[in-house]
FIRO-673768 format. One record per residue (C-alpha): residue number from 1; residue in one letter; x, y, z. Coordinates in Angstrom, 2 decimals, always signed. Layout:
<rs>
{r NUM; 'a'; {X; Y; Z}},
...
</rs>
This chain:
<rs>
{r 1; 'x'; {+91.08; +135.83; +106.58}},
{r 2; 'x'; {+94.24; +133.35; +107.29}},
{r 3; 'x'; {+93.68; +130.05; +106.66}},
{r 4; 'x'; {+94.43; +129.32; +110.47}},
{r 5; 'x'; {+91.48; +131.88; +111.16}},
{r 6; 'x'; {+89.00; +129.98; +108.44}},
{r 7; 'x'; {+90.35; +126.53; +110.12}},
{r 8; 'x'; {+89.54; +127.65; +113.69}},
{r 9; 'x'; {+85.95; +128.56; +112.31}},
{r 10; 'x'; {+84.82; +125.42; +110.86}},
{r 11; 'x'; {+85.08; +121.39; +111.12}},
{r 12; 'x'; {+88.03; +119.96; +108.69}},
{r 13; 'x'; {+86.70; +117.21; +106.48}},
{r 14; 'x'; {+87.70; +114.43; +108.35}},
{r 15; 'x'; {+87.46; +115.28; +112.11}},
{r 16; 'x'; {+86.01; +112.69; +113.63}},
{r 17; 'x'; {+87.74; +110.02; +112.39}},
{r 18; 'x'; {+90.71; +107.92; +114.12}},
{r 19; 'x'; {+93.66; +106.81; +112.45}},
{r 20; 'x'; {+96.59; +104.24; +113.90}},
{r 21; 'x'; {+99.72; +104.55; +112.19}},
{r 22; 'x'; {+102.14; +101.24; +112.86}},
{r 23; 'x'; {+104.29; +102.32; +110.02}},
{r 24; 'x'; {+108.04; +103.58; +109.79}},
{r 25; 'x'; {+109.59; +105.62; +107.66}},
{r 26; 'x'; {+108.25; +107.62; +104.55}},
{r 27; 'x'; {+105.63; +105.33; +102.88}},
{r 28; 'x'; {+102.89; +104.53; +105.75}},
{r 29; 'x'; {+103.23; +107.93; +107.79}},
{r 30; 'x'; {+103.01; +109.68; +104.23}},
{r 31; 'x'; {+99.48; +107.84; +104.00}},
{r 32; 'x'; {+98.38; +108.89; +107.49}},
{r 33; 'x'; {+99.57; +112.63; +107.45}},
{r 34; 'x'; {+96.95; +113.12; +104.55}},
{r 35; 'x'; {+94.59; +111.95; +107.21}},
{r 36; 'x'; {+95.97; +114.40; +109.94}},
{r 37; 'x'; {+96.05; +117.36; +107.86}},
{r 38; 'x'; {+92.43; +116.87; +107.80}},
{r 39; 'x'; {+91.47; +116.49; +110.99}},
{r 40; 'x'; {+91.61; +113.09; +111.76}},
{r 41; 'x'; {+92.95; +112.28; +115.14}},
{r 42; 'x'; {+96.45; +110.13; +113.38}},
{r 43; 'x'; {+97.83; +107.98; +116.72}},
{r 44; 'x'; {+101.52; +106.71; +115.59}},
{r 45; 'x'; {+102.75; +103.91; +117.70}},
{r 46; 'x'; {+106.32; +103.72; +118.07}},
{r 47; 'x'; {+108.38; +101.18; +119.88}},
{r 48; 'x'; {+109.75; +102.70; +123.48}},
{r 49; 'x'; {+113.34; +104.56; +123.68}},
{r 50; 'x'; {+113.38; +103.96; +120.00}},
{r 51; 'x'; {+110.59; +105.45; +117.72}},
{r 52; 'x'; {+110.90; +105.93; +114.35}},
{r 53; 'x'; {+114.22; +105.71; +112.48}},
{r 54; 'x'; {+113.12; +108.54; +110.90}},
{r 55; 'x'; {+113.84; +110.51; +113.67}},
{r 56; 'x'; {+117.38; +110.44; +113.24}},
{r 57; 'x'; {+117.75; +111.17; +109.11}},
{r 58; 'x'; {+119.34; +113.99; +107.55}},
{r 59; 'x'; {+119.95; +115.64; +110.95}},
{r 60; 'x'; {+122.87; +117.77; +111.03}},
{r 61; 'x'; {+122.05; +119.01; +114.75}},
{r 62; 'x'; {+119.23; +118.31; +117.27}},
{r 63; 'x'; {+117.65; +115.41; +117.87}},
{r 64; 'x'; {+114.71; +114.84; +115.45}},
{r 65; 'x'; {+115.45; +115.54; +112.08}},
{r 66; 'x'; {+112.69; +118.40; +110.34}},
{r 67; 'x'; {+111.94; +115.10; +108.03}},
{r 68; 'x'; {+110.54; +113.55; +110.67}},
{r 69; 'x'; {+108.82; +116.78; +112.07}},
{r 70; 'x'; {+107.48; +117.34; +108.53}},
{r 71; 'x'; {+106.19; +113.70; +107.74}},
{r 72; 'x'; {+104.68; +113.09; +111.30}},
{r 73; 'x'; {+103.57; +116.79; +111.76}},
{r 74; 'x'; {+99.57; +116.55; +113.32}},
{r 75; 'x'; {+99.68; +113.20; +114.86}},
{r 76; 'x'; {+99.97; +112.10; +118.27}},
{r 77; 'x'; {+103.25; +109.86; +119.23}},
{r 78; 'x'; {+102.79; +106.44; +121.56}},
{r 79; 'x'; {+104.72; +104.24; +122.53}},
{r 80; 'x'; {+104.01; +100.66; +122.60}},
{r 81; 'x'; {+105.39; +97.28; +122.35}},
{r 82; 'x'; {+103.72; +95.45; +119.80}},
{r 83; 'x'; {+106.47; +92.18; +120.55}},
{r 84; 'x'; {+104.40; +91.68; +123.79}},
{r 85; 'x'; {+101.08; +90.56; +124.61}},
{r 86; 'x'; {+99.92; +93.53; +126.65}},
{r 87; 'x'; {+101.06; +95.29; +123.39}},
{r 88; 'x'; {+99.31; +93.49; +121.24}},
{r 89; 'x'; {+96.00; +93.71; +123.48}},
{r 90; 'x'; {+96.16; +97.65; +123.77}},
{r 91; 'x'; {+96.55; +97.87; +120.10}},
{r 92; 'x'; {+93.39; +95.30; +119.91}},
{r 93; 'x'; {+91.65; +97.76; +122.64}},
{r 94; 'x'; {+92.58; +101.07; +120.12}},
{r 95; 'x'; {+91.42; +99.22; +116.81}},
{r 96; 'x'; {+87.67; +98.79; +118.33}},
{r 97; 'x'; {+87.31; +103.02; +118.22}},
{r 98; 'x'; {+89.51; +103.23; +114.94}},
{r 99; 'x'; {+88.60; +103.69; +111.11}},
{r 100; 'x'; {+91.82; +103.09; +109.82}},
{r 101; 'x'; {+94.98; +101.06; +110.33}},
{r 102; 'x'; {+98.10; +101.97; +108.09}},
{r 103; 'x'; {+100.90; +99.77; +108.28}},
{r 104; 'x'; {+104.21; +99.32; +106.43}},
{r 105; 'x'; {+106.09; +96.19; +107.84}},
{r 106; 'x'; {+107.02; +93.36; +105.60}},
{r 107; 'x'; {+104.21; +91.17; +104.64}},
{r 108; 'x'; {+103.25; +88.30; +107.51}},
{r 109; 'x'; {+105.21; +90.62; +110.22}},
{r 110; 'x'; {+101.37; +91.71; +111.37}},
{r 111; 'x'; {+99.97; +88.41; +111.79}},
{r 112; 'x'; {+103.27; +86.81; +113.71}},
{r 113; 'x'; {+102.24; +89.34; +116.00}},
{r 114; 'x'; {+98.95; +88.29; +116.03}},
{r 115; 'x'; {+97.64; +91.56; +114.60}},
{r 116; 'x'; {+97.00; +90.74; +110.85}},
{r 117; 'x'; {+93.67; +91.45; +108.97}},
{r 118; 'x'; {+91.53; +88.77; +110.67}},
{r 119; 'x'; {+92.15; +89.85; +114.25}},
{r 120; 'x'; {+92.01; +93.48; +113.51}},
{r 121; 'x'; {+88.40; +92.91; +112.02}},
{r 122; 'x'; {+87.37; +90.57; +114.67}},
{r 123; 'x'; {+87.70; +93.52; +116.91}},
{r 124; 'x'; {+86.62; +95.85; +114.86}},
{r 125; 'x'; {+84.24; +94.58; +111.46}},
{r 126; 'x'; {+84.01; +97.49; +109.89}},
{r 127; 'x'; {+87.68; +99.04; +110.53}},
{r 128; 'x'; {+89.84; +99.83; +107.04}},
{r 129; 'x'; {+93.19; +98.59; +106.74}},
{r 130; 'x'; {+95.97; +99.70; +104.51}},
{r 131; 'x'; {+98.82; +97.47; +103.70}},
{r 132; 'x'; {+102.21; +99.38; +102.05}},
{r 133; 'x'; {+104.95; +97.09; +101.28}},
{r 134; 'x'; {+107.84; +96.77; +98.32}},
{r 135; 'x'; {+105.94; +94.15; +95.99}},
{r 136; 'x'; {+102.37; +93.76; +97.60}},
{r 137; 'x'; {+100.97; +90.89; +99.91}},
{r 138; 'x'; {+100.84; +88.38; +97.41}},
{r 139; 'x'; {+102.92; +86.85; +94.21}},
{r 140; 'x'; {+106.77; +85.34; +94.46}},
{r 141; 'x'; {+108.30; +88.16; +95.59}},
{r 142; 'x'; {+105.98; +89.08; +98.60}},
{r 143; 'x'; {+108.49; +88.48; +101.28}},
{r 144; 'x'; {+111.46; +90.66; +99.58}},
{r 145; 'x'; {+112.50; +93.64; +102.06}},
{r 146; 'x'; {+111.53; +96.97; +100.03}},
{r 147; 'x'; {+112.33; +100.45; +100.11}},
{r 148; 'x'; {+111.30; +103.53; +97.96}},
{r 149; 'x'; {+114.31; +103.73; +95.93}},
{r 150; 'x'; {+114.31; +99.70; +95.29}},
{r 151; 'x'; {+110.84; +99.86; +94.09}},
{r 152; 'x'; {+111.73; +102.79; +91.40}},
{r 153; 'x'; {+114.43; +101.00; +90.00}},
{r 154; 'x'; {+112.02; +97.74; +89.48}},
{r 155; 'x'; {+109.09; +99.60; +88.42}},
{r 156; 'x'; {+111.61; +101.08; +85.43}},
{r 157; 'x'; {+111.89; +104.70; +86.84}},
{r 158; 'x'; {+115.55; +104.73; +87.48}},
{r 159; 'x'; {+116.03; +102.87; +83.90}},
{r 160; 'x'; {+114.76; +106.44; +82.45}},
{r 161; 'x'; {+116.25; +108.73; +84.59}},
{r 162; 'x'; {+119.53; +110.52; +83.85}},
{r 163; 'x'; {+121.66; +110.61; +81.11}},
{r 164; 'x'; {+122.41; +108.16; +78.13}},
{r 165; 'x'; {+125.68; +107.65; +78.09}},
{r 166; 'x'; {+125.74; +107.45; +82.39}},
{r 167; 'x'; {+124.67; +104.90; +84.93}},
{r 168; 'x'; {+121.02; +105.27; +85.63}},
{r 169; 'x'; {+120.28; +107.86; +88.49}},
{r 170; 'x'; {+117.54; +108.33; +91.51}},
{r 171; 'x'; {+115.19; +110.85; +91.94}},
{r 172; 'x'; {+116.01; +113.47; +94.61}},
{r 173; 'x'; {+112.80; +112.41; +96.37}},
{r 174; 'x'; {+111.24; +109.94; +97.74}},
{r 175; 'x'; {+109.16; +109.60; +94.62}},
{r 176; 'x'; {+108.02; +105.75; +95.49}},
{r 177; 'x'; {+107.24; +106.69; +98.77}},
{r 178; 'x'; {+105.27; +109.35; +97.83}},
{r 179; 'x'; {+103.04; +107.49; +95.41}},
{r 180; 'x'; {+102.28; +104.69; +97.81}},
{r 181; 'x'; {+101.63; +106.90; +99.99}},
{r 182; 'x'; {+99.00; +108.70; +98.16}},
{r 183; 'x'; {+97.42; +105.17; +97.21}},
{r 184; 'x'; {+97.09; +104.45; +100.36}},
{r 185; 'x'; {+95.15; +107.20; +101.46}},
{r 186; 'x'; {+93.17; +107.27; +98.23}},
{r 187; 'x'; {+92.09; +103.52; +99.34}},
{r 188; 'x'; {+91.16; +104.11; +102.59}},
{r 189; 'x'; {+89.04; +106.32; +101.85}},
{r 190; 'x'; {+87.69; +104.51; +98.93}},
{r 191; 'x'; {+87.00; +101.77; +101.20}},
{r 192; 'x'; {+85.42; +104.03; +103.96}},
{r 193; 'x'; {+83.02; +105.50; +101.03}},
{r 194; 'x'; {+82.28; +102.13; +100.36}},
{r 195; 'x'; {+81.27; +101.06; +104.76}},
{r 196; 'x'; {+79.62; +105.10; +104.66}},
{r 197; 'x'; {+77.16; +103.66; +102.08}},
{r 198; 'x'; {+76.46; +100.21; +102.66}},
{r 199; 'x'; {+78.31; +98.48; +99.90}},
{r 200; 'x'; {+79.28; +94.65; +101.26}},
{r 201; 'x'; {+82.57; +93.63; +101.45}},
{r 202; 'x'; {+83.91; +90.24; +101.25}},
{r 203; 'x'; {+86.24; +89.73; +104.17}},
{r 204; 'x'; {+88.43; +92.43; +105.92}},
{r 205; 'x'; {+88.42; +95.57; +104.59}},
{r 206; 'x'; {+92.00; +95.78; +103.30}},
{r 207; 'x'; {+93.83; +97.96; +99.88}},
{r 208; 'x'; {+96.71; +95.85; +99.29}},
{r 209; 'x'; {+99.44; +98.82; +98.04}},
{r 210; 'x'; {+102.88; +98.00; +95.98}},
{r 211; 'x'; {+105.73; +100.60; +96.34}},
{r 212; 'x'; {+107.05; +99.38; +92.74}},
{r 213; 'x'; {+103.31; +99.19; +91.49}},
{r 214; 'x'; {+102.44; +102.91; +92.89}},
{r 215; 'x'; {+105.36; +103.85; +90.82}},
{r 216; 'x'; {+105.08; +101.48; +87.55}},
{r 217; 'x'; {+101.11; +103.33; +87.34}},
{r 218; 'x'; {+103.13; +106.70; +86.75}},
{r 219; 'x'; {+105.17; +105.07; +84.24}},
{r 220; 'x'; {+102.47; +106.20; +80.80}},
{r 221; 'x'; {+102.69; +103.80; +78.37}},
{r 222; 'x'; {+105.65; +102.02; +79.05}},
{r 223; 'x'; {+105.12; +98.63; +78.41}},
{r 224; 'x'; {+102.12; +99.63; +75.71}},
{r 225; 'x'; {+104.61; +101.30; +73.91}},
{r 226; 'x'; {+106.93; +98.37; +73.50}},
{r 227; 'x'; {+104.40; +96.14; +72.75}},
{r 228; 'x'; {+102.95; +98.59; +69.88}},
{r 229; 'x'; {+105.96; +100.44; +69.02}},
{r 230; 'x'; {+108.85; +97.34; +69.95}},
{r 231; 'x'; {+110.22; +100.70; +72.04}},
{r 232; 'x'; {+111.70; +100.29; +75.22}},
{r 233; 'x'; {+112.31; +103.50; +76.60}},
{r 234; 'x'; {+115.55; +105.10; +77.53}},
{r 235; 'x'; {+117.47; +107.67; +79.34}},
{r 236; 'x'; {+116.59; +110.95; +77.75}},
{r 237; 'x'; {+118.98; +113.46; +80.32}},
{r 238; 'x'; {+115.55; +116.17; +81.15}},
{r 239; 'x'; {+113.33; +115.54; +77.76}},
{r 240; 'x'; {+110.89; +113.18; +77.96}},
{r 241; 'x'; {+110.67; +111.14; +74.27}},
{r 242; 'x'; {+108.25; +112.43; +71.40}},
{r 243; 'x'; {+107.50; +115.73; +73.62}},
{r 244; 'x'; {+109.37; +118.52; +72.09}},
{r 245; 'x'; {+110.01; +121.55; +72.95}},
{r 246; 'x'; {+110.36; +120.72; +76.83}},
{r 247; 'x'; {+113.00; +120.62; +78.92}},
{r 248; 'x'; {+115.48; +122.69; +80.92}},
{r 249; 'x'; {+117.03; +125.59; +78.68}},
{r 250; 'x'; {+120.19; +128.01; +80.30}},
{r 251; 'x'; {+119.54; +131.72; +81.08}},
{r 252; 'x'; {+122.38; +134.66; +80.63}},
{r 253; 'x'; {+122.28; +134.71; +84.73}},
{r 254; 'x'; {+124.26; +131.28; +85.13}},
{r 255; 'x'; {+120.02; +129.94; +86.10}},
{r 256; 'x'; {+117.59; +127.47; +84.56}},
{r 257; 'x'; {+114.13; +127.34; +83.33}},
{r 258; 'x'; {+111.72; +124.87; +82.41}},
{r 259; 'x'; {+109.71; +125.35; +79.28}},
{r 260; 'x'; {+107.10; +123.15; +78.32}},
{r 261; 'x'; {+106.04; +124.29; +74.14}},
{r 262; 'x'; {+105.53; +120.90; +73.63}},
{r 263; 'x'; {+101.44; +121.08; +72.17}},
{r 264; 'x'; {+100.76; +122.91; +68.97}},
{r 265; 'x'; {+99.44; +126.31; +70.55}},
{r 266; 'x'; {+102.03; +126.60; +73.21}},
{r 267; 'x'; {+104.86; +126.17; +70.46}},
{r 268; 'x'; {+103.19; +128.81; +67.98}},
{r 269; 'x'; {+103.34; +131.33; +70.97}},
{r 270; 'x'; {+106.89; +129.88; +71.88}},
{r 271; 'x'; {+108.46; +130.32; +68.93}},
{r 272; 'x'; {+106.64; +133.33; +67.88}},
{r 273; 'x'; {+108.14; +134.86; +71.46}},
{r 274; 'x'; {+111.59; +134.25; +70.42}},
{r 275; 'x'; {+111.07; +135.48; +67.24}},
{r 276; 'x'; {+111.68; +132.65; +65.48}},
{r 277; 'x'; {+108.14; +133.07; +63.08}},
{r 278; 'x'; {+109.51; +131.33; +60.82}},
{r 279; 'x'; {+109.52; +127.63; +62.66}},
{r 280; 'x'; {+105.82; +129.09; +64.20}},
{r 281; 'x'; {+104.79; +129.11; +60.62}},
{r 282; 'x'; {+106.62; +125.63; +59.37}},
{r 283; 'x'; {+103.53; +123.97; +58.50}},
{r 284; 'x'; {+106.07; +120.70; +58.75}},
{r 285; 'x'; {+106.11; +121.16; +62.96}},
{r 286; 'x'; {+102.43; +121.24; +63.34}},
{r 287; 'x'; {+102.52; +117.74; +64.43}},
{r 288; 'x'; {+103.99; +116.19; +67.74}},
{r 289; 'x'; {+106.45; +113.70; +65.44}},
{r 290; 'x'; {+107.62; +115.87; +63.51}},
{r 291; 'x'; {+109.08; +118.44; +65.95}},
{r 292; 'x'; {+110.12; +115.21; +67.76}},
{r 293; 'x'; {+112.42; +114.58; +64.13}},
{r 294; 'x'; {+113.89; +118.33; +64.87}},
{r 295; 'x'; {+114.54; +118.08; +68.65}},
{r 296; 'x'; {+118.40; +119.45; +68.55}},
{r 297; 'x'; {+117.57; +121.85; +65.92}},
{r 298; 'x'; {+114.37; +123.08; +68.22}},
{r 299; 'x'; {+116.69; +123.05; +71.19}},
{r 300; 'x'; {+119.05; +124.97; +70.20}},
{r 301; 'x'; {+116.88; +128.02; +68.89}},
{r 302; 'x'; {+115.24; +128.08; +72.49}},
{r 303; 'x'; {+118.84; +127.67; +74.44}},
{r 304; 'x'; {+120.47; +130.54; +71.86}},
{r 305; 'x'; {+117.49; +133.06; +73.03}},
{r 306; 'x'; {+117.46; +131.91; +76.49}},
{r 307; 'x'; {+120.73; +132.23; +76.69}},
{r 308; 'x'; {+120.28; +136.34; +75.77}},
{r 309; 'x'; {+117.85; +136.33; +78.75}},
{r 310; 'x'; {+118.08; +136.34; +82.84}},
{r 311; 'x'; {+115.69; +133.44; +84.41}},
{r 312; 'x'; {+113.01; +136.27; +85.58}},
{r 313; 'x'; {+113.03; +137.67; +81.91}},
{r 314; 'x'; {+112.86; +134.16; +80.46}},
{r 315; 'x'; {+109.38; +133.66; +82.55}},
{r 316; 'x'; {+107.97; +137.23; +82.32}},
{r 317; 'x'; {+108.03; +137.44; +78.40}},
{r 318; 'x'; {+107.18; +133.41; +78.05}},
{r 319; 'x'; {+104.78; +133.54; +80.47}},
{r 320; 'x'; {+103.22; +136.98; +79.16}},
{r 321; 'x'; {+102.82; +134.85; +76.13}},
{r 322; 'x'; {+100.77; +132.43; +77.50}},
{r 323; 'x'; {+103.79; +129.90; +77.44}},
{r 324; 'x'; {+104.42; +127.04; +79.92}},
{r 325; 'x'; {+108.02; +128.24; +81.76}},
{r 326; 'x'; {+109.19; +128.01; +85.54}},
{r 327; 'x'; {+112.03; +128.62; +86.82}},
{r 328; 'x'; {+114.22; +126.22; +88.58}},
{r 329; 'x'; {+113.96; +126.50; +91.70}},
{r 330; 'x'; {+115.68; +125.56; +95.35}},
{r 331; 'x'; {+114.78; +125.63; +98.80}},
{r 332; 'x'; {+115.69; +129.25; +99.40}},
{r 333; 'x'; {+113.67; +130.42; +95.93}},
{r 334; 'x'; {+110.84; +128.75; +97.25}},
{r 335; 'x'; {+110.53; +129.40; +100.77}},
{r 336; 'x'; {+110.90; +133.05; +99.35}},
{r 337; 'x'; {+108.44; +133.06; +95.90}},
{r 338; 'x'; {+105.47; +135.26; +96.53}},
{r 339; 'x'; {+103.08; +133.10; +95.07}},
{r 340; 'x'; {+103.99; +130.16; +97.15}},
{r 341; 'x'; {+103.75; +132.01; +99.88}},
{r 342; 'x'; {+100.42; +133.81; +98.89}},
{r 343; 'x'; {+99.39; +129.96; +98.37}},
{r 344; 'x'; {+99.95; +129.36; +101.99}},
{r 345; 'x'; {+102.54; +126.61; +100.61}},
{r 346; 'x'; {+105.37; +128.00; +103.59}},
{r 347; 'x'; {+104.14; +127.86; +107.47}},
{r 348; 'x'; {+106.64; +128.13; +110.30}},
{r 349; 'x'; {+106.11; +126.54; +113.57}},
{r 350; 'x'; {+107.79; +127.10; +116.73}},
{r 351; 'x'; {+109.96; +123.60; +117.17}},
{r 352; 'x'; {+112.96; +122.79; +119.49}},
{r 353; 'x'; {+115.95; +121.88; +117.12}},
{r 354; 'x'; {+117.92; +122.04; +119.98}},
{r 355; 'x'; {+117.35; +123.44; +123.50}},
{r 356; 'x'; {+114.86; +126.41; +122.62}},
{r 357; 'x'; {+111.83; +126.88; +119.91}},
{r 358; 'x'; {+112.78; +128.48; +116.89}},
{r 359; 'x'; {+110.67; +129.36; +114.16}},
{r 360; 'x'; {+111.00; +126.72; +111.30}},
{r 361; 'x'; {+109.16; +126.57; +107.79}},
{r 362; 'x'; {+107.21; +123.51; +107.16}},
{r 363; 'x'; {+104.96; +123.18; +103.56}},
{r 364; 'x'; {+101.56; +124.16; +103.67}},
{r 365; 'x'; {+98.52; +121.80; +103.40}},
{r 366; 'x'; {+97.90; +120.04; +99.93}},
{r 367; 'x'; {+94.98; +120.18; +98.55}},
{r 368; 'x'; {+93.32; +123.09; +99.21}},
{r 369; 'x'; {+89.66; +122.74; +100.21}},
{r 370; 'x'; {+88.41; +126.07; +100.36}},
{r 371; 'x'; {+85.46; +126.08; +103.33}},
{r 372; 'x'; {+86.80; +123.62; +105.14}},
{r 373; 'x'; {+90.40; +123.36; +105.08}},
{r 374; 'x'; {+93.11; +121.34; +106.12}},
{r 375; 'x'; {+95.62; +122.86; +108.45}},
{r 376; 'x'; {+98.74; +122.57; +110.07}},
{r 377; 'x'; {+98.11; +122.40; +113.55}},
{r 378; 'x'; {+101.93; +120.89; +115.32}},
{r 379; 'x'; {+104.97; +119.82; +113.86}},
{r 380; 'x'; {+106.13; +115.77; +114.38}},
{r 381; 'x'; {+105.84; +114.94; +118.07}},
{r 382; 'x'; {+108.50; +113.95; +120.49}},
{r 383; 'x'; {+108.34; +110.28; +121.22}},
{r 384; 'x'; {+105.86; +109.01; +123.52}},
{r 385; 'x'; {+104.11; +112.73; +123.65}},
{r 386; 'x'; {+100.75; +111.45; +123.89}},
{r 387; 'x'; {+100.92; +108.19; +125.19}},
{r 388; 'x'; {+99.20; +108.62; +128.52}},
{r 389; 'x'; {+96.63; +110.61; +126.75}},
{r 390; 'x'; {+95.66; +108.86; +124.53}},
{r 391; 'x'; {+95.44; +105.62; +126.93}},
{r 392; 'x'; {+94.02; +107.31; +129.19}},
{r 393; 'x'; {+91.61; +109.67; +127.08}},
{r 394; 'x'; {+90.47; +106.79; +124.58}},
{r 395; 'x'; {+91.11; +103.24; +126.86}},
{r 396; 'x'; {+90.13; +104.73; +129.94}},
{r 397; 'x'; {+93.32; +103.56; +131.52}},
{r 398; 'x'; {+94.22; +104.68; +135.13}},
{r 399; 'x'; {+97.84; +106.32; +136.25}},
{r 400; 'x'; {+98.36; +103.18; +138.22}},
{r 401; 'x'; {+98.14; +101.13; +135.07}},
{r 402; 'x'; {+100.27; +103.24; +132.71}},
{r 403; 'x'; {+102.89; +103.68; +135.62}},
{r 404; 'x'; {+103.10; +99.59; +135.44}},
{r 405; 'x'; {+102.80; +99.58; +131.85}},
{r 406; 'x'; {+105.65; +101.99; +131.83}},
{r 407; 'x'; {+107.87; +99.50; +134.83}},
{r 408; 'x'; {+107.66; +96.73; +131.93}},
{r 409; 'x'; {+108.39; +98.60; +129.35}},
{r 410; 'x'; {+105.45; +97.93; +127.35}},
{r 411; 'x'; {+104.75; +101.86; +127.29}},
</rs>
């Protein structure tokens, strides 16, 4: 059975609950798709004849760029004026039959509009609210604009990243993003545990999440280690310090792989695959420091066999040998990798790039809940898709009040 057959069968885990997205970009809407994968009903506001500047990013034709389709894929689009009073009233109206707010505007931008923590729990006590900004709602530097890549380079990602001997480099990714994203969801629905069994809360219910502090928590032990070790960590080009073997190693095909021998069994059976026994056998590499001492020397045994080898035959004999390896992929190895797509990990939707539906690959639900699943249902709306029905369908509002709605451009 298809995961869209098992999904049509049963209830996803959180149908039933109501989500209103008032955030832009990556960070917020990251948060909220979680929730729409799910089965929440995820209602995105957007501001009329504008929307979301994501719309319009990395689009080389069309016009609504597949990030936007991919990050705001399940929710329903409305548009609404949150600069005007009738705005701010509908909003109001939506939060009293919503469990979650996510929002990403700078801190204070929610409460000049009269829609900050108090007012959304005077209408609605037991509603969650997530907050996603660059350095959190409180502390000096609280009213700082802040994007992903800003918060990486704060948090002491971008310090690490790239080469020595080069000026420090981003990830590829929205990596900060990501991360706040993922906090955000995991404290909403902390906090709705919490209201589902009682628990008192002081005050609104609101997780307070820090791009830079989503991304300093994936940091390890950076600031332990230079208060231990006096270390402060470099750029290491691919390697990560003290874990050796691991990194990216050149195949006879012009490819890549990633192997990862780095613990004491996986570089036995690494070494012993190469046929190197005789550095499987050094009793003076059995511990992490001491291959760490031998890195180039380590290196360079793994690149000179790898670089006998094609990428597949790097990861069928590594892999046979109960080795960590991967090969690097891109977009086209992926969309194309039988496991991935036995995973479900690749789904194409019918979406209008231009003037008629073509069939376009979107990734697959993560994670995977097997019984009741998540499930990719649409890809990102148009703007203002569902704005009548969802006025209509959860305020009650009449055609003659949406058409005036519409005349003042509130709508």
């Amino acid at each position: 059975m298809t995961p869209t057959e098992i999904a049509a069968q049963v209830d996803p885990p959180l149908s039933g609950f109501r989500v209103l997205e008032l955030g832009n970009f990556i960070a917020a809407p990251f948060a909220s798709r979680i929730f729409a994968d799910f089965g929440a009903e995820v209602v995105k506001i957007e501001r009329p004849g504008v929307g979301d500047e994501l719309r319009g990013w990395r689009r080389s034709r069309g016009k609504t760029s597949m990030m936007f389709r991919t990050v705001a894929r399940n929710k329903k689009s409305l548009t609404l004026d949150l600069r005007t009073d009738e705005g701010r009233e509908l909003v109001l109206d939506l939060v009293r039959k919503t469990d979650v707010v996510i929002e990403n505007f700078r801190p204070g931008t929610l409460e000049r509009w009269g829609l900050g923590p108090v007012e959304l729990s005077e209408a609605n006590p037991d509603v969650v609210l997530v907050r996603i900004s660059g350095y959190g709602q409180t502390g000096p530097y609280r009213d700082r604009a802040g994007f992903g890549g800003v918060a990486e380079a704060f948090a002491g990602l971008r310090h690490v990243t790239g080469h020595a001997d080069r000026a420090p480099v981003r990830p590829a990714a929205p990596i900060g993003d990501a991360l706040a994203g993922l906090y955000g969801a995991v404290g909403a629905l902390m906090l709705l545990l919490a209201r589902a069994n009682g628990r008192p809360h002081d005050g609104p219910r609101v997780a307070d999440v820090a791009l830079y502090e989503s991304v300093f928590m994936a940091m390890e032990s950076l600031v332990p280690d230079l208060d231990a070790y006096g270390t402060v960590r470099q750029r290491t080009a691919g390697n990560l310090p003290g874990v050796v073997p691991s990194g990216v190693y050149p195949t006879a095909d012009g490819q890549s792989v990633v192997i990862a021998g780095n613990s004491s069994g996986a570089f036995t059976r690494l070494m012993t695959a190469i046929g190197r026994t005789d550095l499987a056998e050094d009793p003076t590499l059995a511990d992490g420091d001491a291959r760490y001492a031998r890195e180039v020397e380590l290196d360079g045994s793994i690149s000179e066999w790898t670089g006998r080898h094609s990428a597949p035959e790097v990861v069928e004999i590594l892999g046979a040998a109960g080795v960590p390896v991967g090969p690097v992929h891109d977009a086209t190895a992926i969309a194309e990798d039988p496991h991935v797509l036995a995973r479900g990990m690749v789904r194409p939707l019918k979406v209008v790039v231009d003037d008629e539906p073509e069939e376009i690959r979107f990734p697959g639900v993560v994670p995977r809940v097997p019984g009741a699943p998540g499930e990719l249902r649409w890809a990102g709306p148009e703007l203002g898709e569902h704005t009548d029905e969802v006025l209509s369908g959860v305020l009650g509002l009449r055609a003659e009040r949406l058409a005036a709605l519409r005349e003042r451009g509130v709508i």
